[in-house]
Each structure stands twice: as C-alpha cells, then as structure tokens.
C-alpha positions in Angstrom: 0.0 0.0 0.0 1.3 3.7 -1.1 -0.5 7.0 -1.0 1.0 9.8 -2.7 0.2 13.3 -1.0 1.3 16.8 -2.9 1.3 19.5 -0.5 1.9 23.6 -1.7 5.1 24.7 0.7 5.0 29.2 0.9 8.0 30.3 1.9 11.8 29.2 1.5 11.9 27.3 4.6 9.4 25.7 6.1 8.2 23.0 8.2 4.6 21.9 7.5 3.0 19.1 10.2 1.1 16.0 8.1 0.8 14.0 11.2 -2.5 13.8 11.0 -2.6 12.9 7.2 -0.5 10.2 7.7 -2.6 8.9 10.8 -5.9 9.2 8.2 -4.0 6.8 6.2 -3.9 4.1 8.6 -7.5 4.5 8.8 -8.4 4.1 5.6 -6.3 1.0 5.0 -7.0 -0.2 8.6 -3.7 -0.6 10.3 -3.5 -2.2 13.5 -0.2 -3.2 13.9 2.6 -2.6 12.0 4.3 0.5 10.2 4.8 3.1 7.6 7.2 4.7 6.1 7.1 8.9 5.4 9.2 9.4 2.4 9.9 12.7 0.7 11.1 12.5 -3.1 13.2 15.9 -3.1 16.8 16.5 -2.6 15.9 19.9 -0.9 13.3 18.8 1.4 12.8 16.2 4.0 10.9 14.7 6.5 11.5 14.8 10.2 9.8 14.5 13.6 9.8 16.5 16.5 7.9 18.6 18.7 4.3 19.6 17.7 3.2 21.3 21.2 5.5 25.5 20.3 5.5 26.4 17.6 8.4 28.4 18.1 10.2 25.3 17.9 9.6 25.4 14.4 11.0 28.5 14.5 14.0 28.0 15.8 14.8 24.8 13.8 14.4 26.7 10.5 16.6 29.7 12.0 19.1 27.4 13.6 19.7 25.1 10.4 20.1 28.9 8.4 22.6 29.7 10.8 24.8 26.3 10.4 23.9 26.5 6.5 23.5 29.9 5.4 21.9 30.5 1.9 24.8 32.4 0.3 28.5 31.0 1.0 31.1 32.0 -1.1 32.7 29.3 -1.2 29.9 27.2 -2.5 29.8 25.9 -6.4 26.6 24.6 -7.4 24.8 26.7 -9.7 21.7 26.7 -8.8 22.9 28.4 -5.7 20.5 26.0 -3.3 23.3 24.2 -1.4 22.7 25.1 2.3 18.8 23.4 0.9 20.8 20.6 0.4 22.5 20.3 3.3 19.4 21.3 5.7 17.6 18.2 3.6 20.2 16.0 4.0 20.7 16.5 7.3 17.2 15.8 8.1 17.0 12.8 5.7 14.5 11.7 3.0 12.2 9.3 5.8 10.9 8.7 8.9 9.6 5.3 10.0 6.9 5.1 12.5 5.1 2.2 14.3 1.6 1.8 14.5 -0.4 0.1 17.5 -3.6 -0.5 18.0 -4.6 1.8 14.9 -2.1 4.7 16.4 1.1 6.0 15.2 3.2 5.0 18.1 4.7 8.9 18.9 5.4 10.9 22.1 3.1 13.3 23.6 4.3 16.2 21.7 5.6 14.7 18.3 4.5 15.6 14.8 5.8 14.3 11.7 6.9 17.1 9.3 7.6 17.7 6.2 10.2 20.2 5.8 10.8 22.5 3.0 14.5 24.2 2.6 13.8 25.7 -1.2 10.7 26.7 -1.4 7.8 27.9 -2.2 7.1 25.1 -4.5 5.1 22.3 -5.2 5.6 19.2 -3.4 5.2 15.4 -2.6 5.7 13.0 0.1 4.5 9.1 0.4 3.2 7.4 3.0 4.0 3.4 2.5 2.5 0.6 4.6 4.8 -2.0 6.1 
C-alpha cells in the first residue's frame, strides 16, 4: 500500500505538520499493527519528527539550520545556488519510520511528523508506505 500526498510549501523554509494525514491513512487501509514509512522524493526537502506542542520550535529549527547552512557562502559551487537546501535536507534525511499500535502512530506526547521544506515555495510530494 502507497499513498501519494502533494502539499503547496510558501515560503523558503518551512516545516509543515502532516501527522494527521499520515494517521488518516492508517485509517483508511485499517492498520492495527505494523508501520509506515514517510518518504519525501526531493533532494531539498525532508521529513523529520519533532515537537508539535510550540511552535516556536519550528521556528528556531528553521533559524538554527540557516545559521549552520546559510543561503549564500562563497565558497559554495553549485549553480543553482540552493546548497545550504541541500545540506538542511540531508541532514534531516529523506524518511521517517513510524510504528503503529492499536490503529495509532506510536509517537510521544508532543511529536509531529513534518515535512520540511529548505527551497521553497514550490510544489511538493511526500508518500506514506505501509509496512
């Protein structure tokens, strides 16, 4: 089983919570027990999980990560000129596996899944794959 989800990102960075989407789609295929995988197809997003409670942790991710990788180096060579997107997408990764019990993603009191956005605004895709 794979669902395919596009989701509009707005800004350059950007962390979007699609916890609940994910949950809907153990739902509808009625998962009891098991897993899924959250996998985003773009080398300059990711997926990650963390704290869904403050928003300002969101905040300070996005303004931490543009501290350690800031947009414009000069030393960087890749023409596009989107390498610290790379690097804040790589070091968040691609997936994020999750267990699911008794019909629940298995996640702490205040954890979201995210997908996070590093070039943005564009349009985008994650999956969701039942294991």
């Amino acid at each position: 089983m794979l669902k395919k989800f596009s989701i509009q990102t707005n800004n350059r960075s950007q962390m979007i919570e699609v916890t609940e989407k994910v949950q809907d789609v153990i739902r509808e295929w009625e998962i009891l027990e098991g897993g899924v995988i959250v996998y985003c197809p773009h080398t300059t997003a990711g997926m990650t999980i963390n704290e869904n409670a403050d928003p300002d942790v969101k905040r300070d991710m996005i303004r931490r990560f543009d501290e350690i990788y800031p947009w414009n180096h000069q030393l960087d060579r890749h023409m596009e000129g989107n390498t610290a997107a790379h690097m804040k997408a790589s070091t968040v990764g691609a997936s994020q596996y999750i267990v699911v019990s008794e019909g629940r993603l298995l996640l702490g009191t205040w954890q979201g899944i995210y997908f996070c956005e590093f070039d943005g605004p564009r349009n985008r895709t994650f999956f969701v794959k039942a294991i």
